[in-house]
C-alpha positions in Angstrom: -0.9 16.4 2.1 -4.6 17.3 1.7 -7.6 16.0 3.3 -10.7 15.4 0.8 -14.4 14.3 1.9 -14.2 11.7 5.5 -11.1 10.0 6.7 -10.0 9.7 2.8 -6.4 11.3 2.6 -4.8 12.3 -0.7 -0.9 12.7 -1.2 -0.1 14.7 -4.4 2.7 13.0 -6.0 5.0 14.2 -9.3 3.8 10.8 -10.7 0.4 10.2 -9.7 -2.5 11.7 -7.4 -2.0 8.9 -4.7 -4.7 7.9 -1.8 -4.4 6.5 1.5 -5.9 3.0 2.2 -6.1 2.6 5.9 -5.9 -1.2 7.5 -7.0 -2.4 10.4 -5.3 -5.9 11.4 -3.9 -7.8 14.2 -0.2 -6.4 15.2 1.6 -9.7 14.3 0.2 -9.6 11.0 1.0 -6.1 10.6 4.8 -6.8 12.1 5.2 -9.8 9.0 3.9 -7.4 6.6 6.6 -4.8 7.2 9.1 -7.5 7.4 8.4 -9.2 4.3 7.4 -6.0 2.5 11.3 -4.7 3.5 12.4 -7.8 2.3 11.1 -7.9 -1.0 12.0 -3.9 -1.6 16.0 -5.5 -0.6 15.2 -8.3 -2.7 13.3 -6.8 -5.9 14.8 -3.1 -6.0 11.1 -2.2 -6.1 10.1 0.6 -4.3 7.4 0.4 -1.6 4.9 2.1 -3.0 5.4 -0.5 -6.1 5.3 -3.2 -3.9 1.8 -1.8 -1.9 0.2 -1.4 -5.3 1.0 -4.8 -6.4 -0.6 -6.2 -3.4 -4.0 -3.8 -4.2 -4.0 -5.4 -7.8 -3.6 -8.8 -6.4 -6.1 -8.5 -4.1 -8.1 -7.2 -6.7 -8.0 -9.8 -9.8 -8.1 -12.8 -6.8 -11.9 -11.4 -6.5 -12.4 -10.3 -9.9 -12.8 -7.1 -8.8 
């Protein structure tokens, strides 16, 4: 793992150059994330990293973004 420019972290990946996206929300919404997201990686066979950049994209065309 490198560390580029401020408290942006990059982890070099065979697929893709990935970056970190660091959160900061209230511990019981952070507990529900990490049981639904477990859930749906059970559930869908999706990894998580799948799953995190399907939230990013939701996020994303919900704001038009």
């Amino acid at each position: 793992m490198s560390t580029s420019d401020g408290d942006e972290r990059q982890i070099d990946d065979s697929s893709a150059r990935l970056v970190e996206l660091k959160l900061l929300i209230p511990a019981d919404l952070y507990r529900a994330f990490q049981r639904c997201l477990w859930m749906q990686i059970n559930d869908s066979g999706q990894t998580q990293l799948q799953l995190m950049e399907e939230v990013i994209l939701d996020f994303l065309n919900k704001y038009g973004c």
